[in-house]
C-alpha positions in Angstrom: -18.8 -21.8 -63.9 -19.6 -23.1 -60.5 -18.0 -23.0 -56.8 -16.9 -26.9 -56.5 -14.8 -26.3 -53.1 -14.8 -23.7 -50.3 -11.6 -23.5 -47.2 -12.5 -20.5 -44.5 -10.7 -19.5 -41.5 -12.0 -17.1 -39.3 -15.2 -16.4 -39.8 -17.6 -16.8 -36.9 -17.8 -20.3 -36.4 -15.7 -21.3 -39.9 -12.1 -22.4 -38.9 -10.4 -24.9 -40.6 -13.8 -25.2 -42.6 -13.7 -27.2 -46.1 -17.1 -27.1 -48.0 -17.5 -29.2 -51.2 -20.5 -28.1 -53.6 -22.2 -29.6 -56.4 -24.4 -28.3 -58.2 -27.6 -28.5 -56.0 -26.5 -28.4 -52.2 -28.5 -29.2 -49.6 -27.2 -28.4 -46.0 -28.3 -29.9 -42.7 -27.6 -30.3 -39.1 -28.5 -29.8 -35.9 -30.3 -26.0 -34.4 -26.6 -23.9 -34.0 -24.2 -26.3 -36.1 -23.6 -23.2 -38.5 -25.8 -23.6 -41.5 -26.8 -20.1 -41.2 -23.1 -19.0 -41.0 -22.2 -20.8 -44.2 -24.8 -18.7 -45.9 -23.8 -15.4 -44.7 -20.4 -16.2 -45.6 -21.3 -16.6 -49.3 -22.7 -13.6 -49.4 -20.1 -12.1 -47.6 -18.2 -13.7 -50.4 -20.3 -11.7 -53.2 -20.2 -8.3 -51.2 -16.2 -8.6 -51.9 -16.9 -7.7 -55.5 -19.5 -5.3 -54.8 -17.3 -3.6 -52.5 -18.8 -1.7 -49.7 -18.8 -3.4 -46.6 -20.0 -0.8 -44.3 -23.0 -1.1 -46.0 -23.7 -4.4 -45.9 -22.5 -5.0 -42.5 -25.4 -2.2 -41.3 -28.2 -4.1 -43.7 -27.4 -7.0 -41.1 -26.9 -5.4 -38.0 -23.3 -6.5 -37.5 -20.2 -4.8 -36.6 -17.1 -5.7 -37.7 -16.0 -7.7 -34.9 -19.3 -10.1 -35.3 -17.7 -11.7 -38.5 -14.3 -13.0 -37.2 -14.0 -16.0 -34.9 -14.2 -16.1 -31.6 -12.8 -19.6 -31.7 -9.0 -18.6 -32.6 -7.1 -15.3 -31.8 -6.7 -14.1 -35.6 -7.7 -10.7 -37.4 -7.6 -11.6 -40.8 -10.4 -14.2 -42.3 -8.4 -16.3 -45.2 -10.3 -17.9 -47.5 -10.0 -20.2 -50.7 -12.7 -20.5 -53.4 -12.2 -23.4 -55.6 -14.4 -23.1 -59.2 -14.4 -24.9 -62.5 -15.7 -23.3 -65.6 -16.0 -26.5 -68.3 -12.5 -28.1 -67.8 -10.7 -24.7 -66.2 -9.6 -25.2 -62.5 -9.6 -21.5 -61.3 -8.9 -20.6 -57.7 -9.4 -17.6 -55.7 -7.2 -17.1 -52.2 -7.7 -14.4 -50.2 -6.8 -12.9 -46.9 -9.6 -10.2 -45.4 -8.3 -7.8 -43.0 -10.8 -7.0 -40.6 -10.3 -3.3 -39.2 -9.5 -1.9 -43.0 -12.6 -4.0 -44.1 -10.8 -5.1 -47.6 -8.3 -7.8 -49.0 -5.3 -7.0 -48.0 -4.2 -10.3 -50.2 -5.8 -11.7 -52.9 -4.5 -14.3 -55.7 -6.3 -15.9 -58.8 -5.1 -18.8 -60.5 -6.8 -20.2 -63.8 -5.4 -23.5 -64.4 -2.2 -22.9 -62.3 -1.4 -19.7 -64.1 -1.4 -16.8 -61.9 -3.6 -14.4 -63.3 -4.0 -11.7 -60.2 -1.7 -10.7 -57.7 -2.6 -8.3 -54.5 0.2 -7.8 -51.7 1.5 -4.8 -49.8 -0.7 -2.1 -51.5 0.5 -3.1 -54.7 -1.3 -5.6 -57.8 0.0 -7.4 -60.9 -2.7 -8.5 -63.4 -1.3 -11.0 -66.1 -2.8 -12.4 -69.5 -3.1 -15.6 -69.9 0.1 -17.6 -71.0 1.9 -14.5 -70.9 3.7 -14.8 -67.4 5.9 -11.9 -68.7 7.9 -9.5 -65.9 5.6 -7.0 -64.8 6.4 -4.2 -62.2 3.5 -4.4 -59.6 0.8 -1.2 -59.4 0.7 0.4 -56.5 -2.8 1.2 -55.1 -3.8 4.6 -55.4 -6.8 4.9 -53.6 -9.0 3.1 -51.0 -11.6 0.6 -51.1 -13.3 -1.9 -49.5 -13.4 -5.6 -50.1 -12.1 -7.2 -53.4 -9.7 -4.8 -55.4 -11.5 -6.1 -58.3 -15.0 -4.2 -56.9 -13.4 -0.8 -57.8 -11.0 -1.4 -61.1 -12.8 -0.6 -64.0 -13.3 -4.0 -66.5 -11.1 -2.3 -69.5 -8.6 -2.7 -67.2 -9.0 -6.4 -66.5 -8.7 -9.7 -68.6 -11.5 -11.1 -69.6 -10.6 -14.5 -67.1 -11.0 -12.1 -64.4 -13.7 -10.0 -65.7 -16.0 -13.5 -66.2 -14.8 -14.5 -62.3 -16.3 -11.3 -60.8 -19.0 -11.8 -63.2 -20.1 -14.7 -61.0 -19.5 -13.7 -57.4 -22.0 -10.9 -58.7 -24.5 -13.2 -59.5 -24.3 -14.4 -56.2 -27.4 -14.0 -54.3 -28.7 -14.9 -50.9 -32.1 -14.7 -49.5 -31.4 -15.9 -46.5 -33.6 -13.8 -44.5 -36.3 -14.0 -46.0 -39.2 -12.8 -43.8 -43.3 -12.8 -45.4 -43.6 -9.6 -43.5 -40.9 -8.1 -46.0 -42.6 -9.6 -48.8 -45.7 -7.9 -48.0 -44.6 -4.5 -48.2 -44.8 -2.0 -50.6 -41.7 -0.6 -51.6 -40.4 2.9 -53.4 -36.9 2.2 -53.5 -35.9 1.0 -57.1 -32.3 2.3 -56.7 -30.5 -1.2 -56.3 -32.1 -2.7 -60.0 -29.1 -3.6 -61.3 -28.2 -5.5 -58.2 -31.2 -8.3 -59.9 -32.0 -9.3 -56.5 -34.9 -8.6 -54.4 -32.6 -8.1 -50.8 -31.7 -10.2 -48.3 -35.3 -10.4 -46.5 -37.4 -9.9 -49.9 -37.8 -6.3 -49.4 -37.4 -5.9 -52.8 -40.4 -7.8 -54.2 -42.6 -5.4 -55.3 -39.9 -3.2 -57.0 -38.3 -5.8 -58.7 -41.3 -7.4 -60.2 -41.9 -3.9 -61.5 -38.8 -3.1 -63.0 -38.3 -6.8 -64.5 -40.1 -7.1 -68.4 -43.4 -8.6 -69.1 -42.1 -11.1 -70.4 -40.2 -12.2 -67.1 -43.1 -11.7 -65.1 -45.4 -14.2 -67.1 -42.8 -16.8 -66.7 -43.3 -16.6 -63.0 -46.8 -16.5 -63.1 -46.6 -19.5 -65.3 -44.8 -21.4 -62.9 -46.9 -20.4 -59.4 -49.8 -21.4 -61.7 -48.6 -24.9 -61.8 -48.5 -24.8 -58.1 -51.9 -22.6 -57.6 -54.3 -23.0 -60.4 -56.5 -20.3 -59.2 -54.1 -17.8 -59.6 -54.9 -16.1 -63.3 -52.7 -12.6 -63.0 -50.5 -10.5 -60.8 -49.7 -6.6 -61.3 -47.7 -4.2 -60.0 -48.9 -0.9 -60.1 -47.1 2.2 -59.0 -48.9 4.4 -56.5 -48.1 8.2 -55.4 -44.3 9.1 -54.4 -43.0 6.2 -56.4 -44.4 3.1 -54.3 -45.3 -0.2 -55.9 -47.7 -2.5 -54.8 -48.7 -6.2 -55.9 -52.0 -7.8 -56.5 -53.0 -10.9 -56.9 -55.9 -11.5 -59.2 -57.9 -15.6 -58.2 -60.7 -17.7 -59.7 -62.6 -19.9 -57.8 -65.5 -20.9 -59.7 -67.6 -18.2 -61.2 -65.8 -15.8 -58.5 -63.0 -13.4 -59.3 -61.1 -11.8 -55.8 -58.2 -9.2 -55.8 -55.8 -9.2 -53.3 -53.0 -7.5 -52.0 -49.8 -8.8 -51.0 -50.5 -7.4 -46.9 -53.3 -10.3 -47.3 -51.5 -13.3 -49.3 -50.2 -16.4 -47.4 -46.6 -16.7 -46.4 -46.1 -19.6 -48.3 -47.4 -18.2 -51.4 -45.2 -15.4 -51.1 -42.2 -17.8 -50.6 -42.9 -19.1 -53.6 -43.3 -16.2 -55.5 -39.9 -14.8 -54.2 -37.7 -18.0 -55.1 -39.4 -18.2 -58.9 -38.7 -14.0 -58.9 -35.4 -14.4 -58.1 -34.6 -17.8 -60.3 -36.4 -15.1 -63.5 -33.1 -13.1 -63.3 -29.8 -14.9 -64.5 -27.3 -15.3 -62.2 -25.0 -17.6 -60.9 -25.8 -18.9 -57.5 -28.6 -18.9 -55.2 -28.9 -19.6 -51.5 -32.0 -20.1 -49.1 -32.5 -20.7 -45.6 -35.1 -22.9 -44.2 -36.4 -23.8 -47.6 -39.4 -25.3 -46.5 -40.8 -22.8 -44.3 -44.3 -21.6 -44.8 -44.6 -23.9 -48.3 -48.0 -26.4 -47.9 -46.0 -30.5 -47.3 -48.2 -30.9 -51.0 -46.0 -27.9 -52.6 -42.4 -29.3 -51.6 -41.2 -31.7 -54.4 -42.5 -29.3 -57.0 -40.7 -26.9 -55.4 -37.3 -28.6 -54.8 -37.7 -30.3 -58.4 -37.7 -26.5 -60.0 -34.5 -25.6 -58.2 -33.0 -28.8 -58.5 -33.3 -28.1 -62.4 -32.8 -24.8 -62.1 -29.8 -22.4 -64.3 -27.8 -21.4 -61.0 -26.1 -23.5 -58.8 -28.2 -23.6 -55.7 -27.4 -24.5 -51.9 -30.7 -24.5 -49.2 -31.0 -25.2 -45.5 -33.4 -27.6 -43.9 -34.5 -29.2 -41.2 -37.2 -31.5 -43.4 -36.6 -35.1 -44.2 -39.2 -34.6 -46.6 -37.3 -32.1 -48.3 -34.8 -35.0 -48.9 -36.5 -37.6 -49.7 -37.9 -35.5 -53.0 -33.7 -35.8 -54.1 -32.9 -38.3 -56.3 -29.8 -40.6 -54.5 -27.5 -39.3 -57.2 -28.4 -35.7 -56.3 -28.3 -36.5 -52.4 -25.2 -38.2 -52.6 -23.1 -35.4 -54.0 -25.5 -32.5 -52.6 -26.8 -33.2 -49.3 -24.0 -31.9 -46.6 -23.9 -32.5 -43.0 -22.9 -29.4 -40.6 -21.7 -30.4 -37.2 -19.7 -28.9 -34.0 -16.4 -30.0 -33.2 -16.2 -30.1 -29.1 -14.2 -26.8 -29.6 -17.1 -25.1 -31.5 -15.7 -25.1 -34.8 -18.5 -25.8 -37.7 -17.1 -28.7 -40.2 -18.7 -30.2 -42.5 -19.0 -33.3 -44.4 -20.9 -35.0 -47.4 -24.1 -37.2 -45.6 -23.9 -40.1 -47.7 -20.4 -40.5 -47.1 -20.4 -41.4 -44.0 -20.9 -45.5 -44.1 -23.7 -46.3 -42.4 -25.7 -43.7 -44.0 -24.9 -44.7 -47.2 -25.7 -48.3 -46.4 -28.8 -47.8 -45.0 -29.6 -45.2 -48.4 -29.6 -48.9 -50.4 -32.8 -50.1 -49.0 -34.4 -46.4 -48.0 -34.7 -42.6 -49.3 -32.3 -39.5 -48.7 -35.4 -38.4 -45.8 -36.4 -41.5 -44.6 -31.9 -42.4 -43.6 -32.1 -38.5 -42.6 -35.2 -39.2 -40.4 -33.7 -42.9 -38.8 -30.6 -41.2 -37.7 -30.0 -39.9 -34.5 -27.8 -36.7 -35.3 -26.3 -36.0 -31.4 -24.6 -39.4 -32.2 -23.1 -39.1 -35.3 -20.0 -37.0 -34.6 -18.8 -39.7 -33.2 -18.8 -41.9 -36.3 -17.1 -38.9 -38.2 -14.4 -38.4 -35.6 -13.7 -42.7 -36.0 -13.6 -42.0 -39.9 -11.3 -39.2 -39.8 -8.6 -40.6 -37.3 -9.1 -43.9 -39.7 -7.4 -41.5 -42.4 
């Protein structure tokens, strides 16, 4: 199953937003054209199923006004997820009332057969092919986010129970800081969340709770990237906090280190190949570059590219593009801009013309690189009013 097309309106700079996704996604833009925004929505997307919203609105400082437009005078976000799981078409439309912080509306389609219906307090689920009358449920308790977060899955159909399945498996690490990674943690209590927290903060209890097995994979693939790393451990220390340390060879030379002493880069690295261990269904990373040594990039975006999970990143790097294969920038690389009104919009790079002319005699980075980006808009606006 994958996300293949995204509508939002309302929140923070999304109105009248379409996204399309492949299966690698690669946004960029200008500083403040929303590329941050478009990953907080996806995991504002995930948090529906996990219910909650308090909480996760306090993990990022927000308040429930921050996540509706200013743009637009509206109190409910709407929103349209577009998926396709082998040849299913499945769609999931929602409206998200603000102030009562759940979906007031929510409807889900697999293959134009509605499967799950939420209006006026009341829900309908339906088996598949069996659009039989049904009297609608009415609600009996409250809850925040998706109505699906707080029914139990013998209640559900198994359409339904694979959909929330996936937004689950929904993870962004979009603030990923090294000073979170460095820390040692106690906390353990989110394991079966498989993710290591928005900033990383995670790191050191995950890679302790996660098997063996898991954690020589990862060391497996930083080795590629660092030979002299030979081991990692986690060790647990009084009162329940973990640590990690790193174990290097240079010549006839053995040094252990701790994390609070490991480059930022490193530590990047080790957080992206942590979280790609766990299966899930979608990852997303801000700035992907940042920190990594210009030698470490390609290897880097060549393991996500081939990664399980469908995958979207932020960068401001041509050189991160010009390690995509055309095929892979063509469908994957998206272009964020700012209508005059402030509204984020987006649109596939490659198909605007002159882009993907100049991509027959240079790479995704180097057309990227010879582009001047305050310009462009108004290329875009002549190609839409064309339509």
């Amino acid at each position: 199953m994958r996300i293949k097309h995204l509508k939002v309106e309302n929140f923070k700079s999304l109105v009248e937003f379409e996204l399309p996704l492949a299966k690698f996604n690669c946004l960029v833009g200008l500083n403040g054209s929303g590329k941050s925004t478009v990953l907080q929505f996806f995991d504002f997307l995930s948090q529906q199923f996990r219910g909650n919203l308090d909480d996760w609105l306090s993990k990022r400082q927000w308040k429930a006004s921050d996540i509706n437009s200013k743009l637009i005078r509206k109190n409910n976000i709407d929103f349209e997820v577009s998926l396709l799981h082998e040849d299913v078409e499945i769609k999931w439309s929602v409206s998200f009332n603000r102030q009562a912080l759940r979906c007031t509306s929510e409807r889900i389609t697999w293959n134009d057969n509605l499967i799950l219906r939420v209006e006026d307090g009341k829900y309908t689920i339906w088996a598949l092919n069996k659009q039989e009358r049904k009297l609608p449920v009415t609600i009996p308790f409250e809850y925040q986010g998706s109505l699906l977060s707080q029914i139990k899955e013998s209640q559900l159909t198994s359409e339904i129970i694979e959909l929330k399945r996936f937004f689950k498996g929904l993870h962004s690490l979009d603030l990923l800081a090294p000073e979170l990674l460095r820390q040692r943690t106690r906390d353990t209590n989110n394991s079966s969340n498989n993710s290591l927290g928005l900033g990383g903060e995670r790191l050191s209890a995950f890679l302790y709770e996660i098997s063996e097995t898991k954690r020589d994979e990862i060391l497996g693939k930083l080795s590629q990237a660092y030979p002299q790393l030979k081991q990692f451990n986690v060790s647990k220390m009084a009162y329940g906090w973990k640590k990690i340390t790193f174990q290097e060879k240079f010549t006839n030379t053995e040094l252990n280190t701790e994390a609070r002493h490991i480059a930022d880069g490193f530590l990047r690295m080790l957080a992206v190949f942590s979280q790609l261990s766990q299966e899930q269904s979608f990852l997303l990373f801000d700035e992907i570059e940042n920190g990594i040594n210009p030698e470490l990039i390609e290897f880097l975006i060549d393991s996500l590219v081939e990664a399980i999970p469908q995958i979207l990143v932020t960068t401001h790097s041509p050189m991160v593009l010009n390690y995509l294969e055309d095929n892979v920038a063509i469908e994957g690389v998206i272009y964020l801009y700012k209508k005059p009104n402030g509204a984020t919009q987006a649109v596939r790079f490659f198909d605007i013309p002159s882009m993907r002319e100049k991509l027959t005699v240079m790479g995704p980075g180097e057309v990227y690189e010879d582009t001047l980006l305050t310009k462009l808009y108004e290329e875009i606006s002549m190609l839409n009013n064309s339509r």
